[in-house]
Structures are given as C-alpha cells and as structure tokens.
ROTIBA-631551 format. One record per residue (C-alpha): x, z, y; residue in one letter; residue number from 1. Coordinates in steps of 0.001 Angstrom, whole numbers, plus 500000, padded with zeros to 6 digits. Example, Ala and Ser with C-alpha at 12.3 -4.5 7.8 and 13.67 -1.06 7.14 Angstrom:
# residues 2
       c1       c3       c2   rest    nr
   512300   507800   495500      A     1
   513670   507140   498940      S     2
This chain:
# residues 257
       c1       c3       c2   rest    nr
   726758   088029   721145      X     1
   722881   087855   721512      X     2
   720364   086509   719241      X     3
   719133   083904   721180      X     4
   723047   082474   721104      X     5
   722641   081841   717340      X     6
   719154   081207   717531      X     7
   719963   077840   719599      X     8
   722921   077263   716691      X     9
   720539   076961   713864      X    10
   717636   075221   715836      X    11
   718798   071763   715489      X    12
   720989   069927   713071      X    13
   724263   069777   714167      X    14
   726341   066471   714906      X    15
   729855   066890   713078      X    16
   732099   065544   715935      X    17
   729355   064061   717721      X    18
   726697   061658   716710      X    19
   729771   058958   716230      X    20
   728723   056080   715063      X    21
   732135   053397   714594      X    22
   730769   049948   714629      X    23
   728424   051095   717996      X    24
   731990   052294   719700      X    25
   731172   055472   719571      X    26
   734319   057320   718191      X    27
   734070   060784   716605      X    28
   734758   063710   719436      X    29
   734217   061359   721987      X    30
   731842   061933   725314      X    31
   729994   058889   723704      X    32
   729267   060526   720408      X    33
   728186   063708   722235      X    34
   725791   061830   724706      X    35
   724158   059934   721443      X    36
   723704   063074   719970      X    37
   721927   064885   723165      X    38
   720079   061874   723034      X    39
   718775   062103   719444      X    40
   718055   065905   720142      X    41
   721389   067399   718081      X    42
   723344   070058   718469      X    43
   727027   068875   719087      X    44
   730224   070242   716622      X    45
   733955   069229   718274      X    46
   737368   070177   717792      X    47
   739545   071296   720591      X    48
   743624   071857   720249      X    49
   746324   071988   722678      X    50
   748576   070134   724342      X    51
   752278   070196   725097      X    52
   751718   071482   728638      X    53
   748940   074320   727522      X    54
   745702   072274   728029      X    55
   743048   071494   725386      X    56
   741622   067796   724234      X    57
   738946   067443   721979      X    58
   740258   065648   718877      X    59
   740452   066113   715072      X    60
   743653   064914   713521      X    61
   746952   066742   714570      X    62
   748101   063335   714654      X    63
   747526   060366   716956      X    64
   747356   057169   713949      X    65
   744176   057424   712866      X    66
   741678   057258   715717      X    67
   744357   055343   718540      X    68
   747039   052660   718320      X    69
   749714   055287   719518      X    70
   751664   057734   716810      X    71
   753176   060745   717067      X    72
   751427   064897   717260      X    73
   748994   065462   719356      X    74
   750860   068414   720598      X    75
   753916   067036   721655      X    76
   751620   064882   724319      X    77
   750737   066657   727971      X    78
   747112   066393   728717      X    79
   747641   063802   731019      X    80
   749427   061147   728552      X    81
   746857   061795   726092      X    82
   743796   061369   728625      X    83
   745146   057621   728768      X    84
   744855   057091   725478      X    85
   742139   054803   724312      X    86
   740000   055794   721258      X    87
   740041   052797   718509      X    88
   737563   050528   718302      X    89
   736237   052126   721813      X    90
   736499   051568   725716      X    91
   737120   055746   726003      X    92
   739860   057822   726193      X    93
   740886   061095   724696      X    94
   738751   063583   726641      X    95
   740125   066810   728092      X    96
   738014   069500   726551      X    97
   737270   070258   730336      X    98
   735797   066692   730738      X    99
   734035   067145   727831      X   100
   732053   070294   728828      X   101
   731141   068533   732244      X   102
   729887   065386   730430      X   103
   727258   067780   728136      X   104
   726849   070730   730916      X   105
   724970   072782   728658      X   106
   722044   070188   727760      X   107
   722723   070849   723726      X   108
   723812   074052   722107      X   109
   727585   073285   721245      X   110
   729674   074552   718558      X   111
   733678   074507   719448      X   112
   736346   074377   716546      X   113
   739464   075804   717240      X   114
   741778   073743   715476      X   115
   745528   075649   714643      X   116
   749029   075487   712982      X   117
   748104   079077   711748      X   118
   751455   080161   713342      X   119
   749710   083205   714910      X   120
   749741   080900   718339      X   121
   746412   082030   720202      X   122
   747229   079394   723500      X   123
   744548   077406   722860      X   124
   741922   080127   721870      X   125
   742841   081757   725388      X   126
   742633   078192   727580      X   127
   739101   078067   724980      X   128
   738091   081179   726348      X   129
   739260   080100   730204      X   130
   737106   077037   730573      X   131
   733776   078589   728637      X   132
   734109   081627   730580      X   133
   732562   079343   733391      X   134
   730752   076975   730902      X   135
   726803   077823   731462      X   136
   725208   076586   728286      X   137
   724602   077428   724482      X   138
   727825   077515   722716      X   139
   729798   079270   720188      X   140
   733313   079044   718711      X   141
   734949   079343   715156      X   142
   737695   078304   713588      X   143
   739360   078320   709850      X   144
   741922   080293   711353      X   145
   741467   084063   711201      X   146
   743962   085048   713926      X   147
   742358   083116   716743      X   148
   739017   084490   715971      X   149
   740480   088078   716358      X   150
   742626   087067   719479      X   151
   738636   086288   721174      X   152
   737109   089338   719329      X   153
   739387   091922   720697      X   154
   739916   090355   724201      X   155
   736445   088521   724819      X   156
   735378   090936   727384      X   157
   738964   090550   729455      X   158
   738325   087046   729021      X   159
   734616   086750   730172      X   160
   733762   085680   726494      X   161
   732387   088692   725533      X   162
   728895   086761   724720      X   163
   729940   083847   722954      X   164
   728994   084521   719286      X   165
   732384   083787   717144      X   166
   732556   082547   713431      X   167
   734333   081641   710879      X   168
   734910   078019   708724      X   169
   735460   078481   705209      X   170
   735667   076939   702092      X   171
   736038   078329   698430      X   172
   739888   077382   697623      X   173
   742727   076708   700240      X   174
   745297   074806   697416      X   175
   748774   073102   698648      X   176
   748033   069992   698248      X   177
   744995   070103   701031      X   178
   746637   073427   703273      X   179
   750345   073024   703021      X   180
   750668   075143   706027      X   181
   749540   078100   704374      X   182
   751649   081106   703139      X   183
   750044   082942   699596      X   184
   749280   085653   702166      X   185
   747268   083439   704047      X   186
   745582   081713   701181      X   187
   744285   085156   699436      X   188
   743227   086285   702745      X   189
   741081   083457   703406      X   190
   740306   082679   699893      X   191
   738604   086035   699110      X   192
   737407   086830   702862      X   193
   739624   089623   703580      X   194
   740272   088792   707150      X   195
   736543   090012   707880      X   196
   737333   093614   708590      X   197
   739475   091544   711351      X   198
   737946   088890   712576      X   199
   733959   090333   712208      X   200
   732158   086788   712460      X   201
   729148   086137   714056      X   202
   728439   083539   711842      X   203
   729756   081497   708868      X   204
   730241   077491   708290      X   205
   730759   076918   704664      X   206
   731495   073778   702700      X   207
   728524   071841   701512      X   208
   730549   071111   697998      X   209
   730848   075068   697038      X   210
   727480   076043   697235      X   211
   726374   078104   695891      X   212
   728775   080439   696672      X   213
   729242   084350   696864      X   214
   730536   084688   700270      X   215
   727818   082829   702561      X   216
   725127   084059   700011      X   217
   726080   087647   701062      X   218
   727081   087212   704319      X   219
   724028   085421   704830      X   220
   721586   087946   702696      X   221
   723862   090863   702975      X   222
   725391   091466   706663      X   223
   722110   088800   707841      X   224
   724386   086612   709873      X   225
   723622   082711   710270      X   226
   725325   080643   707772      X   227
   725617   076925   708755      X   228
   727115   074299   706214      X   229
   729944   071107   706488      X   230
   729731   068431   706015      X   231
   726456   066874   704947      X   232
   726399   063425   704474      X   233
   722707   062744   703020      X   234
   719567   063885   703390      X   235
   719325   064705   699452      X   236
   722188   066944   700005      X   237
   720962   068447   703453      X   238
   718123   069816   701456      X   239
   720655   071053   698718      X   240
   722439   072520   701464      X   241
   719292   074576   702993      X   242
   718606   076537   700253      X   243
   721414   078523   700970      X   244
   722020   077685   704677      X   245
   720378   078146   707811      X   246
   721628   074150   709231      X   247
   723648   071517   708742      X   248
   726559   070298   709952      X   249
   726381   066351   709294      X   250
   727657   063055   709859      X   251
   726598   059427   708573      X   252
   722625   059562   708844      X   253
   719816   060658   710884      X   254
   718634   064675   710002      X   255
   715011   064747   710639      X   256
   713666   068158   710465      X   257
C-alpha cells in the first residue's frame, strides 16, 4: 500500500460500473462505460467474477437475464462463450477483465470488486491478483467478502500485489431476504466488523443509506483510512454523503467537484 495509491482513489468521483449511460448504449461494466468515464475525468468502479474455466469477466449480476438476451450463471459459462455475448441494448460484448484493463491501461485510477459466492473460493481473487500484478496504473481492490480480502492480504507479496491497497464493502445489516447466501456466522461477522483483525482494509466503501454510521466514522476518524461511499445517485445526496466520506461512488448524474 502507499499513500499516493489511495490518494488517486479519493481524487475523483468514482463511476459505479462505469459512466453507463443505457439509452447512449453504453451498458454498465462495459469498455464503453469506462471510456465515457475517462473521458469525463472519473475514476472507474467494476465488478470482476469468474468463469467456468478459471478466467475473470467484468459483470455484475451472477446471472446472465438482466443485462443480455441469454440465461443461465455466469459461472457455468467459459470465458470464451461469454466474450460472445452481446450486452443489451449495446453493440459490445461481455469483456474479459483482461480486455478490460487493456482498454483503460492505467489512464483513470480503478477500483476492482471482487464479486463471490462466499464459499471460501479465492480463484478469482488469485486470477485478480495474476493480471494486476502486470497492470501499471492506479488501482485497488475490495470486495464484501472478507475471505478474499485475506486470501490477497496474506499472499500479496507471492502474488506481486503486495502494493495494491485492499478494502472492504460494507453495509449496516446483511438480512435473508437481500444475502441469502449467508450463514449467521457470516452475517455477525460482517455485520459488526469482526473480520477486520483478518482482513486489515486499506480502505472502506460504505452504503450511502446508513450514514451516519459507527463503523466508517471510526475507521475513517479512528484507524484514518479513506472511506468512500455507494451508491450516490444525486448531487443533494453526494453532499450528504461527504460529510462523512472522503468520495463517492455514483451512478445516474454528472459529480462536479
């Protein structure tokens, strides 16, 4: 980690997913939405998970419906059938997460979500880890998920990610209805924070709806780690947001400051 990592986190607003913009084409984590948003002067957010045959694609949804015509898990595709895919309502394709970091090569700081089962699987934080170990550019990773964050913080140096500042996504409550994947375990561990003698986060990205909360207030006033905040969908609530945040994670206007 070095302070000029996080420094290039918080300079800019951030572009949840890119600067996607539907009726324009431009499709949320597609190399479209991320060249808008270098264009506007953004930092760029995107989710990466992995495939059948142990690659990563930047997408969302564990689930093909809503952004494609096709159906089905994202994970039971190769990286290869889902490449072919088009993007609804757009000329692109789902982009490998290796495409994707070719397409920005390191012109805006990037922040890379780690999307999970929370099986304890760390594949796709080590193929992560594998392509930005050659990546040359700002970027950092987090993830709700606890264990991949821990998989990168005890093996970052084996895996040449030693200097990629890590963090953790949070919100206040983690109920069944919204994280049916959870055990209690898991939802009092993430619920309270107790992961962070584990998982030691560079930084935190809170929901926008909690605030103000306990847990960025201190982590952010306390331990003096960046807090950035999801997702902000106004400018009336991106000033909310930055009284207890250091930047915005947004979507669905233009941040100007």
């Amino acid at each position: 980690m070095t302070s000029r990592d996080l420094a290039s986190m918080t300079a800019q607003p951030i572009a949840h997913r890119g600067l996607h913009d539907e009726p324009r084409g431009l499709i949320e984590n597609s190399i479209g939405a991320a060249m808008a948003a270098i264009a506007a002067g953004y930092a760029i957010e995107c989710d990466v998970q992995a495939t059948k045959d142990g690659d990563l694609v930047v997408f969302h949804d564990d689930a093909l419906d809503r952004l494609t015509v096709q159906a089905g898990r994202v994970g039971a595709r190769t990286a290869r059938e889902l490449a072919a895919i088009k993007l609804r309502g757009s000329h692109e394709t789902i982009p490998t997460f290796a495409e994707f970091l070719a397409a920005i090569g390191g012109r805006a700081p990037l922040v890379v979500e780690i999307k999970s089962d929370f099986d304890g699987a760390v594949a796709a934080a080590r193929r992560t880890a594998e392509l930005l170990s050659r990546y040359d550019g700002p970027v950092v990773i987090e993830s709700f998920d606890p264990d991949p964050i821990v998989f990168l913080r005890k093996n970052g140096a084996a895996l040449g990610v030693a200097h990629i500042p890590l963090g953790i996504v949070s919100e206040a409550a983690y109920g069944a209805s919204d994280w049916p994947m959870l055990s209690q375990q898991q939802r009092l561990e993430m619920t309270h924070f107790l992961h962070y003698p584990r998982t030691r986060p560079d930084f935190v990205s809170w929901n926008v709806a909690d605030l103000p909360h306990a847990i960025p207030f201190l982590a952010r006033e306390g331990l003096r780690i960046p807090v950035t905040v999801w997702t902000v969908r106004s400018r009336e609530q991106a000033a909310t947001a930055l009284k207890w945040a250091d930047q915005i994670v947004f979507e669905g206007f233009a941040p100007s400051f």
